[in-house]
N, C-alpha and C positions, 0 to 999 in steps of 0.2 A: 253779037255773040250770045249775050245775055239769053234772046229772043228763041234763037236756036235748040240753048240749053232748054227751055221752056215746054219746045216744042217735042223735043224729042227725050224727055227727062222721064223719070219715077213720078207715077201722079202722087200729088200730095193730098192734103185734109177734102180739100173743095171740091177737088176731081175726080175722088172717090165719091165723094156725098151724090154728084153728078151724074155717073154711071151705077149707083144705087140708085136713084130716082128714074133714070131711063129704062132699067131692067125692071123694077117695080111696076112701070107703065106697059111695057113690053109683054111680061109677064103674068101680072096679075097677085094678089095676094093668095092666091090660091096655088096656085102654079110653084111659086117661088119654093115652097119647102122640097118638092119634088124633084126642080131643079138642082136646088143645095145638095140634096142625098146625092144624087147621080154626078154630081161633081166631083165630092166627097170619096167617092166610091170610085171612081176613074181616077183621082188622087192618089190612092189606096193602091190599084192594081199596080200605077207605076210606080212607083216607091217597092211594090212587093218583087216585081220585074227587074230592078234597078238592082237591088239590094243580091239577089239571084245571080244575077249578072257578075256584079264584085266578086261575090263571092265563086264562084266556078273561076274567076280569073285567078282571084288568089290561091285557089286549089291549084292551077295549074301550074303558074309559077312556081308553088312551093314543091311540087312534083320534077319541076326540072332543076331547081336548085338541088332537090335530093340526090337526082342522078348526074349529075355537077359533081357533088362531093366525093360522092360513091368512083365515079372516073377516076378522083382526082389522089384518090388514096393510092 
């Protein structure tokens, strides 16, 4: 069970150090800042997209709550 956990877990300290050294190799030291921005930056649109989203839902909601009360008087 242990093994399983292992396999299919949260990488920890080593496993990141691991796929840092592979991307480094893959990539290049040159490369690498440009990849960082552009991850960064797709990070960025969803979180911007995300947050959009919530909120028009909570717009909505609070819109039909409104007309909810408004009925209900």
């Amino acid at each position: 069970m242990i093994y399983v956990n292992m396999l299919f877990g949260f990488p920890g300290g080593p496993e990141m150090l691991l796929i840092a050294f592979v991307v480094l190799l893959l990539f290049g030291g040159k490369k690498l800042p440009e990849l960082m921005k552009g991850l960064g930056k797709g990070i960025r649109e969803f979180n911007n997209a995300k947050a959009n989203i919530e909120s028009e839902v909570k717009e909505s909601m609070k819109e039909i709550d409104d007309k909810e009360y408004k009925s209900n008087r």
